[in-house]
C-alpha positions in Angstrom: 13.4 1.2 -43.4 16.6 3.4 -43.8 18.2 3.8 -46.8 22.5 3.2 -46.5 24.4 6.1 -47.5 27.7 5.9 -48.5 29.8 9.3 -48.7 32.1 11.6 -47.5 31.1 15.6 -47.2 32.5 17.0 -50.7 29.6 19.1 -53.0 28.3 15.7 -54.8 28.0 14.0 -51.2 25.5 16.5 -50.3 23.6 16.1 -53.2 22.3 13.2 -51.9 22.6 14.3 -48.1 20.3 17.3 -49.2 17.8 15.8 -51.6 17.2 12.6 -48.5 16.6 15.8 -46.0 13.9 17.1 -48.6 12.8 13.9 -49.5 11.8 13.0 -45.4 13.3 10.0 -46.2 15.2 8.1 -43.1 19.1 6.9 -44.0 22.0 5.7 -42.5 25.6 7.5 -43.0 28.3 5.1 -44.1 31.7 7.5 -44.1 33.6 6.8 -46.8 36.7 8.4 -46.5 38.3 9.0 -49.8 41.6 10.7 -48.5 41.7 7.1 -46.4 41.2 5.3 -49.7 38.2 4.0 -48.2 36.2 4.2 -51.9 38.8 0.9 -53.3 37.8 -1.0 -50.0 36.2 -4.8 -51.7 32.9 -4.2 -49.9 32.6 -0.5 -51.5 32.8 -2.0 -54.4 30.2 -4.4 -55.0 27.8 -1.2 -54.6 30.3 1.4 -56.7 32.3 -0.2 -58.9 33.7 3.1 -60.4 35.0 3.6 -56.9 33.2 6.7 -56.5 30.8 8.2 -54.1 27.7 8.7 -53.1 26.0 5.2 -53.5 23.2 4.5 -51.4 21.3 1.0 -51.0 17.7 0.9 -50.7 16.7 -2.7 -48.7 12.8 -1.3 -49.9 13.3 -1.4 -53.8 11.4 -1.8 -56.4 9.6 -4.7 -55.6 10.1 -5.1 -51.9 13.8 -5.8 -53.3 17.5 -4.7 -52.3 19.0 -1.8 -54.9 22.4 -0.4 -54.7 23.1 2.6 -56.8 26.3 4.8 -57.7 26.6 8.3 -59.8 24.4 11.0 -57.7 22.5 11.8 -61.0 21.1 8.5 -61.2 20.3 8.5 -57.5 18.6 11.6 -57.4 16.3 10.5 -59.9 15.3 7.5 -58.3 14.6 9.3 -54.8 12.7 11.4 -57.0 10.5 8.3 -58.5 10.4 6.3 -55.4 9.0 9.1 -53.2 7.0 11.1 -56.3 8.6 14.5 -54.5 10.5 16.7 -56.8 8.9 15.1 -59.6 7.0 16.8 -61.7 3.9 15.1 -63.7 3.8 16.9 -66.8 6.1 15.3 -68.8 7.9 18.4 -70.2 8.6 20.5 -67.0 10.1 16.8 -66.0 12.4 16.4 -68.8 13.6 20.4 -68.2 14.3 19.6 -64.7 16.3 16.2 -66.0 17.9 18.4 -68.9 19.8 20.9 -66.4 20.2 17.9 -64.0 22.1 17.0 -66.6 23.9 19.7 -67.5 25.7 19.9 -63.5 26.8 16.1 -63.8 28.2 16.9 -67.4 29.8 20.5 -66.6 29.5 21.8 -63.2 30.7 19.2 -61.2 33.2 18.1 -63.5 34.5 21.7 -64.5 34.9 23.1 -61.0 36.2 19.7 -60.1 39.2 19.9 -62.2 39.7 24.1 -61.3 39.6 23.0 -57.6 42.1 20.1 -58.2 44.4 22.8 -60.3 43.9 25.5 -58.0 44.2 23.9 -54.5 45.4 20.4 -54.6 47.6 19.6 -57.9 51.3 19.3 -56.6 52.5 21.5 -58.9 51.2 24.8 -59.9 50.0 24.7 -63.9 48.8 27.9 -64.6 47.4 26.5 -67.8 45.1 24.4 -65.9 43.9 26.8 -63.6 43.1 29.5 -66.4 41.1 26.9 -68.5 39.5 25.5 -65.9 38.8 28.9 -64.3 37.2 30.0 -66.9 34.7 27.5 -67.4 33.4 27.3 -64.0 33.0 31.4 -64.9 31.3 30.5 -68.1 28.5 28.1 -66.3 28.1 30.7 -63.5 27.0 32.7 -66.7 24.7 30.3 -67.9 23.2 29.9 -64.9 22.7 33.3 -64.1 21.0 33.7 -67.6 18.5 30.7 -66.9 18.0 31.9 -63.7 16.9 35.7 -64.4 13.9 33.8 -66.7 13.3 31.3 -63.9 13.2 31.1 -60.3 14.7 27.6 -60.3 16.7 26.0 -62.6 14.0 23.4 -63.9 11.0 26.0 -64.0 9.2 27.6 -61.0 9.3 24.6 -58.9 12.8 23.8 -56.8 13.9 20.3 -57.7 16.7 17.8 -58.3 18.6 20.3 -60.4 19.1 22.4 -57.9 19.8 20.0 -55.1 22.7 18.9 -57.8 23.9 21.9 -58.4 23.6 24.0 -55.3 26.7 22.1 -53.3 29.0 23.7 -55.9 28.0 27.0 -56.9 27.6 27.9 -52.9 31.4 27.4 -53.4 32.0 30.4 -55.6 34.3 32.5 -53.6 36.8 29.6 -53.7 37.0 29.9 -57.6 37.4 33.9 -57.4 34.1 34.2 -58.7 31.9 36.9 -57.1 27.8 37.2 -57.3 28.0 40.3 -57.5 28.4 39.6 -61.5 25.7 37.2 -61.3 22.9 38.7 -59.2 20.2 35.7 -60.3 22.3 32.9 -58.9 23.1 34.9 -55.6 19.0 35.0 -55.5 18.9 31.2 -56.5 21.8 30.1 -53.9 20.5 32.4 -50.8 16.8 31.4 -51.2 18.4 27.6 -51.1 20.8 27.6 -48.6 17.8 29.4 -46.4 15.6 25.9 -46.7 15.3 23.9 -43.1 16.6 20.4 -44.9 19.6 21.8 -46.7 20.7 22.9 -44.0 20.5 19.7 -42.3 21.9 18.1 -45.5 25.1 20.1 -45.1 25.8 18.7 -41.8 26.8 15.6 -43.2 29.9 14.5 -41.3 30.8 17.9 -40.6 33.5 17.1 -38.6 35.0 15.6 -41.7 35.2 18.6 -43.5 38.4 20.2 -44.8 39.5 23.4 -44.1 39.6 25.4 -47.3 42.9 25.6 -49.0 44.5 22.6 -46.4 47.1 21.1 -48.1 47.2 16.8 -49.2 49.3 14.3 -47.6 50.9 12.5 -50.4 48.5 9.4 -49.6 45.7 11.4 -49.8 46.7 12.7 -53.1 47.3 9.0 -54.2 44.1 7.5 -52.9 42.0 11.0 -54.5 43.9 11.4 -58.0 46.4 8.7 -58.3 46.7 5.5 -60.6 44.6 2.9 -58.2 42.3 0.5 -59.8 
């Protein structure tokens, strides 16, 4: 049975895009459109209360039952368990993978989240914002290029969740005026992923969807993405 995917094409929608394609597991894409204000929708929000996406719901469960899930951390850990792909069984190479999975939902995504919103799609220009947020995406290209000339993957020698997380955003470098060229490892790590079959079919999600770089927002886009609903 298919698993439901709710999402729209932005880096942490092809997390889970990506890690379903590696995975072989079958799903069903449910568009969410977040510049629509799709993700406040009542329906939406019996499976993602945070109004965010991805969520998926599994009708095969644990137990034969129904499971909805939201944040694509917790998601890609239970594609992980349910399939037993990506999942190492020695307990510590696990918990590595799970410790830099960790470390892209607590500072990747968020940090080049907020230097993309002050960058390309705050209304005002707040060159604060952009500087300190600039300079932490820099910073945790740095880190990764330092765990990435010991290792050929982020959790170890095997690819994994960690990198399915992360991938989606550091790919994106050139938007943040960062160059590889300063980090040789993660060009390595980001050319040898972006070569693999089902990534490539991962990012294909709803690519028609996809925003030009640097297209401005409508104001209700800008509402429905950053403003004061729910």
């Amino acid at each position: 049975m298919a698993i439901d995917l709710y999402v729209w094409p932005t880096p942490n929608g092809y997390k889970v895009s990506i890690a379903l394609e590696e995975m072989g597991l079958p799903y069903t894409v449910h568009a969410v459109n977040i510049g629509a204000g799709d993700q406040f929708k009542p329906d939406f929000l019996k499976i993602s209360p945070n109004n965010r996406m991805p969520a998926i719901v599994d009708s095969d469960g644990p137990g034969g039952k129904p499971l909805s899930l939201f944040e694509s951390g917790a998601i890609l850990i239970y594609l992980a368990e349910k399939t037993g792909k990506f999942r190492p069984q020695d307990p510590a190479t696990w918990y590595t993978h799970l410790q830099w999975l960790m470390w892209q939902m607590g500072g990747v995504g968020p940090m080049f989240g907020q230097a993309g919103h002050f960058m390309f799609y705050a209304p005002e220009k707040i060159q604060y914002g952009i500087d300190r947020y600039g300079a932490e995406a820099k910073r945790l290209m740095k880190v990764a290029n330092e765990r990435l000339a010991a290792s050929a993957y982020l959790g170890g020698d095997e690819y994994g969740i960690a990198d399915m997380a992360t991938f989606p955003w550091l790919r994106l470098h050139e938007r943040y005026g960062i160059e590889t060229a300063e980090f040789p490892h993660v060009k390595r790590w980001i050319d040898a992923i972006a070569a693999r079959p089902a990534v490539q079919r991962g990012l294909e999600l709803l690519k028609e969807n996809v925003r030009p770089a640097g297209q401005s927002l409508t104001d209700a886009e800008r509402e429905n993405m950053f403003g004061k609903k729910r």
